[in-house]
C-alpha positions as CSV (number, residue, x, y, z in Angstrom):
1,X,120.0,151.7,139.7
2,X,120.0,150.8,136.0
3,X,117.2,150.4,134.1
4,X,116.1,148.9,130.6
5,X,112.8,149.8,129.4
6,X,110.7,149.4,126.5
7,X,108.0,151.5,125.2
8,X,105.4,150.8,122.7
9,X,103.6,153.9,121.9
10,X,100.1,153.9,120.0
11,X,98.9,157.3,118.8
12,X,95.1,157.0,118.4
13,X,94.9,158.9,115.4
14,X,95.0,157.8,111.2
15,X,98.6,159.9,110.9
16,X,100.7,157.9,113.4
17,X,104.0,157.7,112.1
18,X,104.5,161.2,112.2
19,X,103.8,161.3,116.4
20,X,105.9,157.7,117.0
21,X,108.8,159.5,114.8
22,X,108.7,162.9,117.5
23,X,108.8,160.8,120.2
24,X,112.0,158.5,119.6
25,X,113.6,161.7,118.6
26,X,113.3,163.8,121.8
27,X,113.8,160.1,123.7
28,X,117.3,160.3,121.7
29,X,117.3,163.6,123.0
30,X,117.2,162.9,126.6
31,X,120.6,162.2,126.5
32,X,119.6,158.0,127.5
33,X,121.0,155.4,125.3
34,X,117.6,154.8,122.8
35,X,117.2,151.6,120.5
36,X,114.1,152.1,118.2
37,X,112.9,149.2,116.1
38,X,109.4,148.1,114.4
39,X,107.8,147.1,117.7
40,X,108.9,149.1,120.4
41,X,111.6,151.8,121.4
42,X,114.4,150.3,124.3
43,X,115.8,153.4,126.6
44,X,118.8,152.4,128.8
45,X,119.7,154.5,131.6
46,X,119.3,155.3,135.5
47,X,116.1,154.6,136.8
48,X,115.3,158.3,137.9
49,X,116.5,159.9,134.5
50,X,114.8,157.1,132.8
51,X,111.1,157.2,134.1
52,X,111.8,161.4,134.0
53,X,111.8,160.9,130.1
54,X,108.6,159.1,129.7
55,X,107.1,161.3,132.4
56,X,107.9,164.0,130.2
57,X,107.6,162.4,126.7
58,X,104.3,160.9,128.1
59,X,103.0,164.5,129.5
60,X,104.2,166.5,125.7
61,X,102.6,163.6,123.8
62,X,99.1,163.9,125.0
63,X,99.7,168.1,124.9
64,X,101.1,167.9,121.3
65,X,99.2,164.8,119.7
66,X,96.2,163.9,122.1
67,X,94.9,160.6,122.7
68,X,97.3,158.2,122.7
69,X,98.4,154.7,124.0
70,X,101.3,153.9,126.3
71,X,102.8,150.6,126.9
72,X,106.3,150.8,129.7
73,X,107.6,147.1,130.0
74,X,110.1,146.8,132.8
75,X,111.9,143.8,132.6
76,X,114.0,142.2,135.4
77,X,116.6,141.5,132.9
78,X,119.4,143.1,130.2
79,X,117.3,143.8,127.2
80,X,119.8,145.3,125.6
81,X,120.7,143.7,122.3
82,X,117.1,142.8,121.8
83,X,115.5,144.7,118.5
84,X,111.6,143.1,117.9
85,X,109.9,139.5,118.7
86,X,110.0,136.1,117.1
87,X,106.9,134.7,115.6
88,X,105.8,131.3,118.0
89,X,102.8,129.6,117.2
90,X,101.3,132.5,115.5
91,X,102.1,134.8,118.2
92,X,104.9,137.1,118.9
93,X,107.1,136.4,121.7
94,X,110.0,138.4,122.9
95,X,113.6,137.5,121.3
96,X,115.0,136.8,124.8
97,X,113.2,134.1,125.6
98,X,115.1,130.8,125.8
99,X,115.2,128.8,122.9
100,X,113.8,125.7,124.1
101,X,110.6,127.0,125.1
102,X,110.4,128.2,121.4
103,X,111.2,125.2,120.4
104,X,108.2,123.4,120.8
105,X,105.5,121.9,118.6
């Protein structure tokens, strides 16, 4: 089965970019198709070889770099195409959203 993902990763520590900048590059590494943007990183793949990469990239992160926030979104739709979030009403909201909700008031 295919499978688009997107991970947010938070490394709890005052040097961050350096850990978010490791893990893109061994999730480019995997060999899955890997879209990294401001908000979050997009992996494209199958299932199995997908959630294998953030099993692993998960497991070497909290080895390497210590505590550490995760966030795996799953969507049951094609994400691809999708690079960061729209600004609604003072909030974020993901760019595949249909227009006329974001439309509003």
């Amino acid at each position: 089965m295919y499978l688009s993902a997107q991970i947010s990763y938070y490394p709890l520590t005052d040097d961050y970019k350096a850990p978010v900048k490791d893990i893109v590059k061994r999730l480019e590494l995997s060999g899955l198709e890997v879209h990294a943007n401001r908000m979050s990183t997009q992996i494209f793949g199958e299932f199995e070889d997908v959630m294998s990469a953030f099993s692993e990239i998960m497991k070497w992160s909290f080895e390497t770099y210590g505590k550490a926030v995760f966030v795996l979104s799953i969507p049951i739709i094609e994400i691809r195409g999708f690079y960061g979030a729209q600004m609604v009403r003072g909030l974020p909201v993901l760019a595949w959203l249909s227009p006329s909700y974001t439309s509003g008031p």
